[in-house]
MARSEZA-832152 format. One record per residue (C-alpha): x, y, z; residue number from 0. Coordinates in pm, 1 decimal, always signed. Layout:
N
{c1:X&c2:Y&c3:Z&seq:NUM}
...
//
This chain:
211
{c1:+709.7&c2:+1160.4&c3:-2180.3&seq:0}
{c1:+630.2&c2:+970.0&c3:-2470.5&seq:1}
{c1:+501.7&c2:+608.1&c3:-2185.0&seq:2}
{c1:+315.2&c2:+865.2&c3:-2018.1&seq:3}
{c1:-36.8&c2:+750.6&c3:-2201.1&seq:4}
{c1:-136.7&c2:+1101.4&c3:-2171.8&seq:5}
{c1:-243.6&c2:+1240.8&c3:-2512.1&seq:6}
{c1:-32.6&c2:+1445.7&c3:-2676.2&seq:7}
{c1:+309.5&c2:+1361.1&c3:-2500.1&seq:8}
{c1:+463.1&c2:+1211.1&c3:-2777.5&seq:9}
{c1:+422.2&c2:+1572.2&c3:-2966.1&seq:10}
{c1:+593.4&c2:+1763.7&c3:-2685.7&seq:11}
{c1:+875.2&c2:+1989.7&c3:-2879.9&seq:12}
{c1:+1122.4&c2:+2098.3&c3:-2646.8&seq:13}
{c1:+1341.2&c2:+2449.5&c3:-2753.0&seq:14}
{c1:+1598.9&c2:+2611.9&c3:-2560.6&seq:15}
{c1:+1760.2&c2:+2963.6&c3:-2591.3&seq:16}
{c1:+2081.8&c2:+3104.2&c3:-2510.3&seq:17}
{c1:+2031.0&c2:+3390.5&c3:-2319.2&seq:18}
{c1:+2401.2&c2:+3544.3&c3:-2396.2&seq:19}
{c1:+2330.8&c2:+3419.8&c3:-2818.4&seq:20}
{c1:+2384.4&c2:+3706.8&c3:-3024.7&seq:21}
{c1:+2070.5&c2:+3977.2&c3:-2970.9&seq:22}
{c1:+1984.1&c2:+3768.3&c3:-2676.2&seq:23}
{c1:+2105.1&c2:+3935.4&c3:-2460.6&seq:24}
{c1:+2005.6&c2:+4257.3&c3:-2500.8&seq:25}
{c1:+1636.4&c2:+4117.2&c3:-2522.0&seq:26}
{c1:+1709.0&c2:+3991.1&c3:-2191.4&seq:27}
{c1:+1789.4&c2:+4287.6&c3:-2008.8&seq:28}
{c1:+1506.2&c2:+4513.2&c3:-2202.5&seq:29}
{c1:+1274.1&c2:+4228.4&c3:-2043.6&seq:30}
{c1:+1461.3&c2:+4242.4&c3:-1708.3&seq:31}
{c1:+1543.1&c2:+3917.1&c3:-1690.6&seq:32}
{c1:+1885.3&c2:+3819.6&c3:-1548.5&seq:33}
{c1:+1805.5&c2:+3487.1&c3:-1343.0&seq:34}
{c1:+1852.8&c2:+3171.5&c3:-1549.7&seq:35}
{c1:+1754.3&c2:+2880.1&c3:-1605.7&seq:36}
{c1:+1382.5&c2:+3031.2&c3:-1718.3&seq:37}
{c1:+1166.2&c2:+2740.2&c3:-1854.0&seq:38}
{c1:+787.0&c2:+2822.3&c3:-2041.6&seq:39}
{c1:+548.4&c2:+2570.9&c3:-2147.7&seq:40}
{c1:+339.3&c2:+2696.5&c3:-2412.6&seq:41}
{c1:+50.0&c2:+2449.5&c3:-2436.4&seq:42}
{c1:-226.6&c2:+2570.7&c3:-2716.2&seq:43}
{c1:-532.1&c2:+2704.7&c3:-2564.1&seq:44}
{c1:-394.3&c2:+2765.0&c3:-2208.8&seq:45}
{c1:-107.4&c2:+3045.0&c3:-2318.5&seq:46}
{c1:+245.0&c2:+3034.2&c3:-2237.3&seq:47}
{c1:+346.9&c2:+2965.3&c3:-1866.1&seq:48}
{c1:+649.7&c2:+3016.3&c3:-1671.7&seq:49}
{c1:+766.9&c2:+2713.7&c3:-1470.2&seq:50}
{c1:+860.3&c2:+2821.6&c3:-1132.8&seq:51}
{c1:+893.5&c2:+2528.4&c3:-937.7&seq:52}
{c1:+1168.5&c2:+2250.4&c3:-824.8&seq:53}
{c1:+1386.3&c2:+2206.5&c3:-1157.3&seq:54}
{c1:+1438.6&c2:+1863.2&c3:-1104.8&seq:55}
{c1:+1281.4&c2:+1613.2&c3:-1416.5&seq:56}
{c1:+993.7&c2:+1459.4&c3:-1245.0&seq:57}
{c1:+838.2&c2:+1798.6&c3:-1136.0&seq:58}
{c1:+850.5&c2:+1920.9&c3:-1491.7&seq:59}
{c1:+695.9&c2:+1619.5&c3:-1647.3&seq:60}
{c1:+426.0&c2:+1658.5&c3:-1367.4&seq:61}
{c1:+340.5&c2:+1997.7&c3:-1469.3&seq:62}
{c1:+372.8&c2:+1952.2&c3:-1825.1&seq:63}
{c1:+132.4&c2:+1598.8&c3:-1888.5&seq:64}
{c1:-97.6&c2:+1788.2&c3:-1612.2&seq:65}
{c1:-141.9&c2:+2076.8&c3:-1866.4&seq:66}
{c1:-269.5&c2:+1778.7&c3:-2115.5&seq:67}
{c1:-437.9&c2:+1626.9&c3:-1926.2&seq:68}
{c1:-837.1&c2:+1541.6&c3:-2052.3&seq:69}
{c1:-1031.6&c2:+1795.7&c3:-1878.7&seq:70}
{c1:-1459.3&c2:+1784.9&c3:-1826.3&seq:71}
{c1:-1642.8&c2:+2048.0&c3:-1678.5&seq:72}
{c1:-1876.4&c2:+1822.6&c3:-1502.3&seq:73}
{c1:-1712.1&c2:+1893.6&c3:-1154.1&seq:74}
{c1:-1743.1&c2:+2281.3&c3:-1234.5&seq:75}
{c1:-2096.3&c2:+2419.8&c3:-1105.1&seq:76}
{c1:-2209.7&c2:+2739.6&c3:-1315.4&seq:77}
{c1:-2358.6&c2:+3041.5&c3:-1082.4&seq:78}
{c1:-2710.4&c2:+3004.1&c3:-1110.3&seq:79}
{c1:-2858.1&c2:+3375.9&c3:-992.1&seq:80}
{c1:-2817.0&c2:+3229.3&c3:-636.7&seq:81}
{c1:-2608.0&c2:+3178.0&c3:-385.5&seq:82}
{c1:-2734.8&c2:+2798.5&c3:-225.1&seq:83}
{c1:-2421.3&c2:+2649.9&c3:-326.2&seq:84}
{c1:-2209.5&c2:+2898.4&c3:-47.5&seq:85}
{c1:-2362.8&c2:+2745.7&c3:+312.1&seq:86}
{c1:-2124.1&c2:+2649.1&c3:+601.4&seq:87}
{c1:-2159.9&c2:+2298.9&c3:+487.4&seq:88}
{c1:-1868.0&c2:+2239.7&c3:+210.1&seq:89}
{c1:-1587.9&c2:+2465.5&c3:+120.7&seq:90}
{c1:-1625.1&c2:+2681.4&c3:-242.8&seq:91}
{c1:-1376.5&c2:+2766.7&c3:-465.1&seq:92}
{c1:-1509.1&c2:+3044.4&c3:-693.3&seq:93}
{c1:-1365.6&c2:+3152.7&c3:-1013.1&seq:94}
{c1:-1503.2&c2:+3474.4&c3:-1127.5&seq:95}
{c1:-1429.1&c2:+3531.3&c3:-1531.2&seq:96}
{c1:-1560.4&c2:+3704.1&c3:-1817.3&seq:97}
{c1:-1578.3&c2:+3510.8&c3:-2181.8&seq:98}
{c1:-1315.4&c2:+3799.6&c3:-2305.1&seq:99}
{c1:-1114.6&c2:+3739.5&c3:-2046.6&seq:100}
{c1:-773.0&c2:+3580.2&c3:-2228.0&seq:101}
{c1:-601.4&c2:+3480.7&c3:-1893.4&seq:102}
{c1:-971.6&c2:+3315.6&c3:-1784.4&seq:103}
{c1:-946.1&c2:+3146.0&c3:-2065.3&seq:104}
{c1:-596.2&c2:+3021.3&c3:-2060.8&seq:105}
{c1:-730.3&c2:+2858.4&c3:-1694.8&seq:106}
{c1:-999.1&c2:+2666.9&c3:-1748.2&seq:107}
{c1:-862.1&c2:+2336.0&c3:-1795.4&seq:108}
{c1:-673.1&c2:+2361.9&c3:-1485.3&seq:109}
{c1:-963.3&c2:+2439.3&c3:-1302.0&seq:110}
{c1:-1185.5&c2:+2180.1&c3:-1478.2&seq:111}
{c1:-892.8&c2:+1970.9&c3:-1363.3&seq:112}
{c1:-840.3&c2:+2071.6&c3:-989.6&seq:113}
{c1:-1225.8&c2:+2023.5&c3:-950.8&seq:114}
{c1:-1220.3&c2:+1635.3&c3:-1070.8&seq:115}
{c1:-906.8&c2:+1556.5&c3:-834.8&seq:116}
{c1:-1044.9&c2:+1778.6&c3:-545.7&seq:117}
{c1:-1424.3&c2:+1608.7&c3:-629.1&seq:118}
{c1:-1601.2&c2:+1554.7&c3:-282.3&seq:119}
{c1:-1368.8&c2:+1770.1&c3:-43.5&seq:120}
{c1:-1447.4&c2:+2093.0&c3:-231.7&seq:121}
{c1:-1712.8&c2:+2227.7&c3:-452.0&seq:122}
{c1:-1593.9&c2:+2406.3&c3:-773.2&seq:123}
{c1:-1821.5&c2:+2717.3&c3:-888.7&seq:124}
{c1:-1740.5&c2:+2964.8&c3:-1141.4&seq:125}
{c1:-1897.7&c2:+3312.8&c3:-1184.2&seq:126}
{c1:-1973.3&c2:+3544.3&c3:-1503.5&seq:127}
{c1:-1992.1&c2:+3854.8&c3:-1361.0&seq:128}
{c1:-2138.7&c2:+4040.9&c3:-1662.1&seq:129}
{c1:-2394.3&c2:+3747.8&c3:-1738.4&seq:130}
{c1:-2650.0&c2:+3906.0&c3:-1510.3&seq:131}
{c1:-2749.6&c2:+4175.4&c3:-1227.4&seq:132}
{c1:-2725.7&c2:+3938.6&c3:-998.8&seq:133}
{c1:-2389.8&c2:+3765.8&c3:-1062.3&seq:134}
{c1:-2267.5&c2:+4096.6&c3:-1088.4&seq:135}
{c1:-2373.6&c2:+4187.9&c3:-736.6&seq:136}
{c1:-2243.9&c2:+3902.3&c3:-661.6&seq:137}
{c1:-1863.3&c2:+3985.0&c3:-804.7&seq:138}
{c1:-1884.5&c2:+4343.5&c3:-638.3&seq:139}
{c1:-2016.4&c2:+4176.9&c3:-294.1&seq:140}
{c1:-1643.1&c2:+3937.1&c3:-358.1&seq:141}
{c1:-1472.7&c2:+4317.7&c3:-406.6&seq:142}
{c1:-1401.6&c2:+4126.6&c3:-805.3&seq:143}
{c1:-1231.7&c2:+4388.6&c3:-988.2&seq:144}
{c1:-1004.1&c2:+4198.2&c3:-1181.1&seq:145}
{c1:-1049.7&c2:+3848.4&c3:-1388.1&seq:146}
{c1:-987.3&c2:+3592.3&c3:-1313.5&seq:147}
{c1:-1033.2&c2:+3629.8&c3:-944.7&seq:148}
{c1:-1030.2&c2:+3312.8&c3:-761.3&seq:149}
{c1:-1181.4&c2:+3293.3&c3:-367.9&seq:150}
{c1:-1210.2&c2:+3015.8&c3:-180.3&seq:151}
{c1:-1513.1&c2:+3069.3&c3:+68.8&seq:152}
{c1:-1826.6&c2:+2880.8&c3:+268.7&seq:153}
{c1:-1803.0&c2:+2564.7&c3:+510.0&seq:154}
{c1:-1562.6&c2:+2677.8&c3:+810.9&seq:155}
{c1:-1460.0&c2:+3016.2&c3:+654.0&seq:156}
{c1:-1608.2&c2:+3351.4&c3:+741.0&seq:157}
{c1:-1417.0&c2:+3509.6&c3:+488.2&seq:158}
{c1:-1336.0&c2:+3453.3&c3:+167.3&seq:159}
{c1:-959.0&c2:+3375.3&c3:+65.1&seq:160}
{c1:-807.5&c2:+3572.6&c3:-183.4&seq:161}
{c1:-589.9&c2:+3283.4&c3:-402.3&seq:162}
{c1:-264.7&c2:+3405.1&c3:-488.0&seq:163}
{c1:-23.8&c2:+3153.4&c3:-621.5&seq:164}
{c1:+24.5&c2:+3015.0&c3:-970.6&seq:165}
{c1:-281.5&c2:+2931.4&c3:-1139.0&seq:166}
{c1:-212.5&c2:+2600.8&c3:-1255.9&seq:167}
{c1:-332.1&c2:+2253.0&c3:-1155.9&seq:168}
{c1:-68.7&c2:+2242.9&c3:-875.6&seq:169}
{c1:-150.8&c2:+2555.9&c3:-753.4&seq:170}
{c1:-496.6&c2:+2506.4&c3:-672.1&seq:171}
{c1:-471.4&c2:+2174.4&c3:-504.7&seq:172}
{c1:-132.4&c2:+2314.0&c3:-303.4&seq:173}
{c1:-389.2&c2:+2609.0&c3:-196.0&seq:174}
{c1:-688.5&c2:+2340.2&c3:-121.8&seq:175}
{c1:-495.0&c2:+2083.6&c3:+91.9&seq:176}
{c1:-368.6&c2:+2386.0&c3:+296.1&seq:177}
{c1:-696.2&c2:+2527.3&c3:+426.7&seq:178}
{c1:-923.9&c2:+2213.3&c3:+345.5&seq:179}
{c1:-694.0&c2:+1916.6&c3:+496.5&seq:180}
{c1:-839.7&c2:+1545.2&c3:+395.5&seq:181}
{c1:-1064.0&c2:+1440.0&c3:+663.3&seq:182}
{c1:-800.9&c2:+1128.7&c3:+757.6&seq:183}
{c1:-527.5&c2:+1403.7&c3:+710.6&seq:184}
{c1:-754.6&c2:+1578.6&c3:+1026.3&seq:185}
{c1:-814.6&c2:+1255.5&c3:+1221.6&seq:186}
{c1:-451.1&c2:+1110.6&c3:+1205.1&seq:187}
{c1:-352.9&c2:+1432.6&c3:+1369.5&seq:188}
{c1:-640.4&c2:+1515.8&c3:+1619.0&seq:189}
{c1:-524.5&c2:+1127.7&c3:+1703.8&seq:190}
{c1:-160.6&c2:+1216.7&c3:+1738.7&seq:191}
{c1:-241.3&c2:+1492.2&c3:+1922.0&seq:192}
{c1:-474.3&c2:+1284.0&c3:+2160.0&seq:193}
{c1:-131.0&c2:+1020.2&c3:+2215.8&seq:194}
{c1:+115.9&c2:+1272.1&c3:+2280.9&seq:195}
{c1:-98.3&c2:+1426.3&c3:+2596.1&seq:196}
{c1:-275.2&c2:+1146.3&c3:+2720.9&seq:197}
{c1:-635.0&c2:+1333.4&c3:+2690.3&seq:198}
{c1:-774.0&c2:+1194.8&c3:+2345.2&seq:199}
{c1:-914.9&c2:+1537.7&c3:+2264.6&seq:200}
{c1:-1195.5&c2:+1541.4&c3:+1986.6&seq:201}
{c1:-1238.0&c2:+1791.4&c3:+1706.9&seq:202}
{c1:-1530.6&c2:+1976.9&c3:+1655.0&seq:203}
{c1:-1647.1&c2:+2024.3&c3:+1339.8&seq:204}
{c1:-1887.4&c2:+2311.0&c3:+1407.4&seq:205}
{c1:-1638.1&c2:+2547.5&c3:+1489.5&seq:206}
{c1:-1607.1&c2:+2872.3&c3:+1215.6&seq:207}
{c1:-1238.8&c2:+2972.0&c3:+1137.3&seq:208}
{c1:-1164.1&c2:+3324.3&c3:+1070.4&seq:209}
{c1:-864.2&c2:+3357.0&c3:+846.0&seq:210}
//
């Protein structure tokens, strides 16, 4: 952690708990939770955060220096009382918050973060809903009735796509390379798929999904 280069690593306190200490337990059970090992990273600013994934060292470094990662929200396109940025040319991954909004909060550098690293595949917007009649038109038109609400919609999709999976930096780009491959991603395997029956089929990119 503390080669890592990333800001902040070398003040990384790590804490562990004994579940089956003293009043432990009890808290435990109250809280319903009986499967260990549990492992939160509290990072100031973006909450606490259970870790959920592979418990092997390299992932939990990953998702830790991610979390400290310097974050700008240059990538991040505010809702402007329009919808121009939603067309069926580029994909749109919406974020719809309000400034109370803890949990919104506790996001936003992941976001700011996903949008950098996913920065010419797929456009980034984020919506107030309460900032105006319009954007919230917009939120009700989305069926938004809880923040933050994250859809993924325009380019091939006719419908929007409800994200829901951990809203961290890993999440989103998990989410992202799923339904918006990497163009050479799509052309090494429109090209493998052209080899293995002889026909050299070509994609269209025109076509509209429905998911």
């Amino acid at each position: 952690m503390q080669e890592s280069g990333v800001p902040g690593a070398d003040k990384i306190a790590f804490k562990k708990c004994d579940a089956y200490e003293g009043r432990n337990i009890m808290k435990m059970q109250e809280k319903g939770l009986t499967k260990f090992p549990m492992i939160y990273v509290s990072i100031e600013g973006q909450g606490m955060e259970r870790y959920t994934r592979e418990m092997m060292p390299e992932k939990l470094s990953d998702f830790i220096l991610t979390k400290l990662e310097e974050t700008t929200d240059e990538d991040v396109f505010p809702y402007r009382n329009s919808e121009d940025l939603i067309t069926d040319q580029y994909p749109v991954f919406v974020k719809f918050y309000e400034k109370w909004c803890s949990r919104c909060l506790a996001i936003k550098k992941a976001f700011e973060n996903a949008a950098t690293k996913m920065s010419g595949r797929v456009i980034f917007m984020e919506v107030e809903c309460s900032s105006s009649d319009l954007a919230q038109e917009f939120c009700t038109k989305h069926d938004v009735d809880g923040f933050p609400t994250l859809k993924l919609m325009g380019g091939k999709f006719t419908q929007a796509i409800l994200f829901e999976r951990d809203r961290n930096v890993q999440g989103f780009i998990e989410f992202l390379d799923e339904h918006v491959p990497d163009k050479a991603d799509e052309e090494a395997s429109v090209s493998d798929t052209g080899d293995s029956d002889g026909t050299g089929t070509e994609a269209s990119g025109s076509e509209k999904t429905e998911l």
